[in-house]
C-alpha positions in Angstrom: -86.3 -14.0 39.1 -83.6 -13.3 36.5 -80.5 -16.3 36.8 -77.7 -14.9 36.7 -75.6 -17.9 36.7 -76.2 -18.4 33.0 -73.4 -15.7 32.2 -71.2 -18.1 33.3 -69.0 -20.3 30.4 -68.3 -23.8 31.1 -65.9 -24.4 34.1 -62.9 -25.2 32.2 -60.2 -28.7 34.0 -57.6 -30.7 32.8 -55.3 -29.7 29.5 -58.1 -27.0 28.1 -57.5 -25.1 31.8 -54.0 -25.3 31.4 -54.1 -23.8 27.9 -56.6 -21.2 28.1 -54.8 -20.0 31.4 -51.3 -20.4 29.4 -50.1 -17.2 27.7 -46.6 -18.2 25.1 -45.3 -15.2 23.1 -44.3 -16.2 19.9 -40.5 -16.1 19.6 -39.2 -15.1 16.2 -36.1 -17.5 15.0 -34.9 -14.9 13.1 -34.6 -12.0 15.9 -30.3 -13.1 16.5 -30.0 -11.1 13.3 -31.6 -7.9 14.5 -29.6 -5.2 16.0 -28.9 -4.8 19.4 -32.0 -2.3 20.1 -34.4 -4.7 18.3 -32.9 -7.5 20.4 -33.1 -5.7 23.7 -36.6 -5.2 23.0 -37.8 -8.9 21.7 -35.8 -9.5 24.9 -39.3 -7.9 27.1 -41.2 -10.9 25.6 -39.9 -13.5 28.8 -41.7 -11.2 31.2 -45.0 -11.5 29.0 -44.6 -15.6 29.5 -47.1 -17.3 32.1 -46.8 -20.9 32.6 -50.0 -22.5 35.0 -48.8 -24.5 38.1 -51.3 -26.2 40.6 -51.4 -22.7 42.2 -53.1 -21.3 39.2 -55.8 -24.0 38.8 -56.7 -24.0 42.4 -57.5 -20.0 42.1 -59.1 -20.3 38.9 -61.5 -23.2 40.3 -61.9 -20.9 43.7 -62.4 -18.0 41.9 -65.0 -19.5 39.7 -67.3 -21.5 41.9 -67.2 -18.0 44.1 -68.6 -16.4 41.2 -70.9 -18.9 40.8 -72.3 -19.0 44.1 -72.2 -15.1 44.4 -74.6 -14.9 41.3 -77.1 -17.4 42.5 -77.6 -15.6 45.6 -78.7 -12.7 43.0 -81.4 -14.8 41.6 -83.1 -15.4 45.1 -86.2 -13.9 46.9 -83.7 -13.4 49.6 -81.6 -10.6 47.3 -84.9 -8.1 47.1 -85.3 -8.0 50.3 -81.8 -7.1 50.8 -82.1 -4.4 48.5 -84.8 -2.9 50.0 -83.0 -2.9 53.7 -79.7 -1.1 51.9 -82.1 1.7 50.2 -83.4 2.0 54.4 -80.2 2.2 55.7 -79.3 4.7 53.1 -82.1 6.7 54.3 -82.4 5.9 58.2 -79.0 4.9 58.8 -81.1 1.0 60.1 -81.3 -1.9 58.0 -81.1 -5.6 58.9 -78.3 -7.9 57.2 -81.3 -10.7 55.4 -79.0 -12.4 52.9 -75.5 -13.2 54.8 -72.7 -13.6 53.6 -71.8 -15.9 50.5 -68.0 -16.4 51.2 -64.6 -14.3 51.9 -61.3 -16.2 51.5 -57.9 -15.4 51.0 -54.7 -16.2 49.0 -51.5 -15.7 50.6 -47.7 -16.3 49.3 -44.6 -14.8 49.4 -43.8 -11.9 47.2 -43.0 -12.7 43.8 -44.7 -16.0 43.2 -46.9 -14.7 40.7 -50.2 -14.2 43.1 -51.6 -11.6 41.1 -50.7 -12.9 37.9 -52.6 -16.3 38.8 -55.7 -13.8 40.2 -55.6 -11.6 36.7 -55.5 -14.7 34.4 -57.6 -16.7 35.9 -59.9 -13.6 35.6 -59.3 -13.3 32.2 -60.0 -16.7 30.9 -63.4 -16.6 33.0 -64.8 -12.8 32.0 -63.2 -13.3 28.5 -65.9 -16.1 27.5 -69.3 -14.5 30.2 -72.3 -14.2 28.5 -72.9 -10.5 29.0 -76.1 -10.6 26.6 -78.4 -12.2 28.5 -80.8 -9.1 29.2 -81.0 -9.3 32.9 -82.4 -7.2 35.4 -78.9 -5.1 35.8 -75.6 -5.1 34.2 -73.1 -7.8 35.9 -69.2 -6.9 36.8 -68.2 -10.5 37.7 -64.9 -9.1 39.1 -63.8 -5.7 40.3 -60.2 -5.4 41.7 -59.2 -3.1 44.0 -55.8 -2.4 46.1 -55.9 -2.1 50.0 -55.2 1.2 50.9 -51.8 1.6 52.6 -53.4 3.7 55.5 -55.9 0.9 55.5 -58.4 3.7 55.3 -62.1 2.5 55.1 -63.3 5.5 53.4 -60.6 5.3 50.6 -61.3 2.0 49.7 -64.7 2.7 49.5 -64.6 5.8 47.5 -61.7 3.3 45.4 -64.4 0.7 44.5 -66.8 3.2 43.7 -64.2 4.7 41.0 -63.8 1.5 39.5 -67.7 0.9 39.3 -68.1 4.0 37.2 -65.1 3.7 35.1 -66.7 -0.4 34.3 -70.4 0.8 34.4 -69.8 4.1 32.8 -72.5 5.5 35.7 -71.8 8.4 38.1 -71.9 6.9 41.5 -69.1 9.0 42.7 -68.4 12.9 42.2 -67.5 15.5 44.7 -70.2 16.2 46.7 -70.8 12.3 47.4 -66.8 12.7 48.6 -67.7 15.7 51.0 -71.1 15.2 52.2 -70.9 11.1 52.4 -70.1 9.3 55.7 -68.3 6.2 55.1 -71.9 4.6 56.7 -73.5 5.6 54.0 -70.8 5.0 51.4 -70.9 1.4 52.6 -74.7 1.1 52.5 -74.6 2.5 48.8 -71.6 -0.1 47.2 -73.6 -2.7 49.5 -76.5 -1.7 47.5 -74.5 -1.5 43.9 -72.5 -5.1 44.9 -76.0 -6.9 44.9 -77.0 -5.8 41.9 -74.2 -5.5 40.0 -70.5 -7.5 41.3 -70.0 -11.1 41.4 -66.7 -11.1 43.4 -64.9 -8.0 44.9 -60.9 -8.7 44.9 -58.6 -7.0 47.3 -54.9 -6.9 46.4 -51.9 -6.1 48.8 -54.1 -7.0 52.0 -50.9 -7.0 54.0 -52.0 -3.7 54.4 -54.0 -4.1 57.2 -50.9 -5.6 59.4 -49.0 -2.9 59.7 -52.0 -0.1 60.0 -54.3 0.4 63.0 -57.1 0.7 60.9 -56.4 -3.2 60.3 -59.6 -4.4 62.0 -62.2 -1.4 60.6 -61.0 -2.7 57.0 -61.7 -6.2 57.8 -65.1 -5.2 59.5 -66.2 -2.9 56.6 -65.7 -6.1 54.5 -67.8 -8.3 56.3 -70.3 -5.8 56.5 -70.7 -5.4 52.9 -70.3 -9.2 52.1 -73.7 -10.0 55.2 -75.6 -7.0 53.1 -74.9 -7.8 49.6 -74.2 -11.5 49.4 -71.4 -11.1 46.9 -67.9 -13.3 47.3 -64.7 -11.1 48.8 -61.5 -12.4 47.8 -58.2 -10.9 50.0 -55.0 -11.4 48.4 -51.1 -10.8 50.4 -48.3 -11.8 51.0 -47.6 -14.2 54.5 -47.5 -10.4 56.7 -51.2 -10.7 57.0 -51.2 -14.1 58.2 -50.8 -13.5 62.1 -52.9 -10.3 61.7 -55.9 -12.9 61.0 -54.9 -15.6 62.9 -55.0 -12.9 65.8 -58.7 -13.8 66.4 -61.5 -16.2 65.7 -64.2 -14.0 63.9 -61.2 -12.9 61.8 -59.7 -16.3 61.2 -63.1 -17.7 60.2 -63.9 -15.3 57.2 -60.2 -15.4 55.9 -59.4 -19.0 55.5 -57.9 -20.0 52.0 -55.1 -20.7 49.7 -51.5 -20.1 51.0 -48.4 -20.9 49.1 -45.0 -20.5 49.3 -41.8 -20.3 46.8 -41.5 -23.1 44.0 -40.1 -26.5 45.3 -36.5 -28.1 43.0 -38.9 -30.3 41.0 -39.8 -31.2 37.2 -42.1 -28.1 37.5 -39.5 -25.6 38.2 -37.3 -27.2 35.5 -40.2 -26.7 33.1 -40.1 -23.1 33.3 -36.6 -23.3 33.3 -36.8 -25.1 29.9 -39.6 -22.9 28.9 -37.8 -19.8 29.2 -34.7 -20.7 27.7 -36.3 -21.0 24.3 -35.9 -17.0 24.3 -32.6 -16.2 23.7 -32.0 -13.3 22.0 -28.0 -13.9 22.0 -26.3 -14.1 19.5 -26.0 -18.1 20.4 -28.3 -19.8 22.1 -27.0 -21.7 25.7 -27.9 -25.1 26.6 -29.6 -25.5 29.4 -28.3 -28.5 31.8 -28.3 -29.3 35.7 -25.8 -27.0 36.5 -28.0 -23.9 35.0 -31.0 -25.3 37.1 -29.7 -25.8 40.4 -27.8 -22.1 39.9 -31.0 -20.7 39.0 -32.6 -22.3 41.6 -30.2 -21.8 44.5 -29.9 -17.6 43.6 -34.0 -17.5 43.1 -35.1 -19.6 45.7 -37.6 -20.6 43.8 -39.3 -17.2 43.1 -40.0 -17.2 39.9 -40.0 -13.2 39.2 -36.2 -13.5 40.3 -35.9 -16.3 37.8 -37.6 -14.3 35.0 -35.3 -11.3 36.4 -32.2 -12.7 36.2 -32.1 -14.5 32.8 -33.4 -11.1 31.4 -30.8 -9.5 32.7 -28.6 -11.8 32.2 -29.3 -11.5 28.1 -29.3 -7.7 28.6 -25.9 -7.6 29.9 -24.4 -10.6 27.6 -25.9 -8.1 23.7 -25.1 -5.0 25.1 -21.2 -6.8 26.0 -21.0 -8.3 22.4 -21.0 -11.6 23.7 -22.1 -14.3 22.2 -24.2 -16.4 24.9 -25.2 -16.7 28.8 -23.4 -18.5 30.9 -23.0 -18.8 34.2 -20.3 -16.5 34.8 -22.9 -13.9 33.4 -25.2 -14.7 35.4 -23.0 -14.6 38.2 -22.9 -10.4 37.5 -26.7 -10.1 36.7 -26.9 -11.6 40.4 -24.1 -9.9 41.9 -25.2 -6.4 40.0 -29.1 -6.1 39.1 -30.6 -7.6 42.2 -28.1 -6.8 45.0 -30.7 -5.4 47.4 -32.6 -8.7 47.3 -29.6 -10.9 48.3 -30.7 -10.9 52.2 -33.8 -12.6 50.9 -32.7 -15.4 49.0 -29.0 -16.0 50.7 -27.5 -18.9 48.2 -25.9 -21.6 49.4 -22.4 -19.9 48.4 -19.3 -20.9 50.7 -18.4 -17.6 52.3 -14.2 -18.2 51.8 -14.5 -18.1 48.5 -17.7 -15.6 47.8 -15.3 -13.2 46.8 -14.1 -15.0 43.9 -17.5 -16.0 43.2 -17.1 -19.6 43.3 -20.3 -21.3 43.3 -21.0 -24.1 45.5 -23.9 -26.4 44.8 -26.3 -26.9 48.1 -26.6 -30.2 49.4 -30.0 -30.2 50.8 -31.6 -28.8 47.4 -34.8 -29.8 49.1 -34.7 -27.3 52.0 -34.1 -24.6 49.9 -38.2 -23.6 49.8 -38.5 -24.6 53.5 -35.7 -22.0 54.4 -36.3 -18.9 52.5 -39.7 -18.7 54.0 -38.4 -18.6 57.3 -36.1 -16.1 55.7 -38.9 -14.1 54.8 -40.8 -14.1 57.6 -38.2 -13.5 60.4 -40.1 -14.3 63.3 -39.8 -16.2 65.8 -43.6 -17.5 66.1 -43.3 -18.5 62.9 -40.4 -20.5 62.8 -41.9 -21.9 66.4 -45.4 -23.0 64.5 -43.3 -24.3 61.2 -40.9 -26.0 63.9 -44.1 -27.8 65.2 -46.1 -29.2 61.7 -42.7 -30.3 60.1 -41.7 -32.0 63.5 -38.1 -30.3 62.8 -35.7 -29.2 65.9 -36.9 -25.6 66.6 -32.9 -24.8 67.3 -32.0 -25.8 64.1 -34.4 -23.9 62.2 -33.8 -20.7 63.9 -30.2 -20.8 63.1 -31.3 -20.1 59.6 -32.7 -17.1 60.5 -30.6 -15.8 62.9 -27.1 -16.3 65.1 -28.0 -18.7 67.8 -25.4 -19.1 70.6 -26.1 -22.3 72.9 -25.1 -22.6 76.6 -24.3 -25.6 78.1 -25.6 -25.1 81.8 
């Protein structure tokens, strides 16, 4: 039997992860003497900047060693007679499930933590250096990404991963008549029998989907049907809404266990990327970066670093298209007050209320709560905050008065 493990590169660790996973734009010295336009434009280069935290060397290592166990089932005994059953059921509508499942997981976080971006460049650096000349028995997708349907319709996603097989494979698995004639039985029994032979891992974005849809569960059962008839790795990605969707009952539990994280923490990390993305300033001048920018930043992000990227963007956007000469806080003040009003219930800065009108900042005095209390922000719900209550041993009272007004009776 063919390996097909040997596409693989070398698992990358240590500094040569964090570099290959690292993407820097260039920043031209000379760009403060370009016209505005020019300058607004250079200006797009901080959203282009992707700095690897721990998060993004835990999915790179997940999503490797799931690609490596999802192409040595491929080489097994086990895999043909898989085949075989799929082509069966494609006929009789009866198979039998002979290889199992090699592994579904998920990765949940909170929106804007860069999730996606830590999926995509971790696929990236792994696809960019596979071996794709090894003249195997089929051609190999290592990873095909798809988005949950927001119906969480079975048949969509289905007929989804089949348009992004043709459009990788250049075949013609999928055309009209498959669409009308097809039942999604036998659409699942024909990208069961495709996954074996040709996908490593299948990856499903925006699986948050399934919580709010009553087609949740059929989603989730299509999935583990296809992983128990193809052997291939399924990785779900969302945000924390999916969590008590899963946690809702043991067989689902079981086949989504994985990664969760949360907003950045007020460490040497976040001041990194801080630093980092201060060294693109397209002003005129160039700010100095000190504590006061970092706990500002922090306290009106919360640690979400597409609100950090968001608002020092702005921030230069508003200061060259004003004439001024530099950021400063007072600037940054009106890219928060202005460009990202609509997210304010979300990250709720520690500003003291009496003087919010005059836009008086107020640094917070528990900086290291900060993380802790936007997620309950976020979630807003009360079994939450209960279970959070319980595995920080923090007073369940206390906690919910972050979330909402609590009124205690004496009795």
């Amino acid at each position: 039997m063919d390996d097909y493990t040997k596409i693989l590169p070398k698992m990358l660790s240590g500094d040569g992860l964090v570099k290959a996973l690292s993407v820097v734009p260039k920043y031209d010295e000379n760009s403060k003497n370009m016209d505005i336009g020019e300058r607004l434009i250079a200006l797009s280069n901080l959203y282009d900047i992707y700095i690897p935290s721990k998060m993004s060397i835990e999915i790179y290592n997940k999503l490797y060693l799931s690609l490596y166990h999802s192409l040595k089932k491929k080489s097994s005994k086990l895999a043909s007679q898989q085949r075989y059953e799929n082509y069966k059921r494609f006929l009789t509508g009866n198979s039998n499930s002979i290889i199992g499942g090699s592994d579904s997981f998920t990765i949940i976080g909170s929106s804007g933590i860069g999730k996606s971006t830590a999926v995509n460049r971790a696929v990236d650096v792994i696809v960019e250096n596979c071996k794709f000349d090894c003249n195997l028995f089929s051609d190999i997708i290592p990873f095909v990404t798809v988005q949950c349907p927001f119906d969480s319709s079975v048949k969509g996603l289905a007929i989804e991963i089949l348009m992004k097989i043709n459009s990788m494979l250049k075949t013609q698995y999928l055309n009209g008549k498959i669409i009308d004639k097809c039942t999604t039985d036998a659409l699942i029994s024909q990208i069961s029998t495709i996954a074996i032979n040709n996908i490593g891992v299948l990856i499903i974005d925006e699986i948050q989907n399934v919580a709010n849809s009553k087609n949740g569960k059929n989603i989730i059962g299509f999935l583990t049907q296809l992983i128990n008839n193809s052997g291939i790795s399924i990785c779900m990605v969302g945000t924390p809404e999916s969590v008590l969707f899963f946690e809702g009952a043991e067989h689902l539990a079981r086949r989504t266990m994985g990664l969760k994280y949360t907003t950045l923490s007020y460490d040497e990390y976040f001041k990194n990327i801080c630093n980092i993305l201060f060294r693109y300033q397209y002003t005129i001048k160039n700010a100095t970066i000190n504590e006061e920018f970092y706990k500002w930043i922090y306290d009106h992000s919360c640690g979400n670093i597409s609100i950090v990227i968001s608002l020092l963007h702005d921030a230069q956007e508003i200061a060259i298209m004003s004439g001024l000469s530099k950021i400063n806080i007072n600037i940054l003040n009106e890219a928060y007050q202005n460009r990202i009003e609509m997210y304010h219930k979300f990250i709720q800065p520690s500003i003291n209320k009496a003087d919010k009108k005059k836009n008086k900042h107020i640094v917070s005095d528990r900086t290291n709560n900060i993380t802790q209390d936007c997620v309950i922000k976020e979630f807003n719900n009360i079994e939450t905050i209960l279970k959070i209550s319980k595995e920080k041993n923090i007073d369940f009272i206390k906690l919910l008065k972050q979330s909402i007004i609590v009124e205690e009776i004496k009795i």
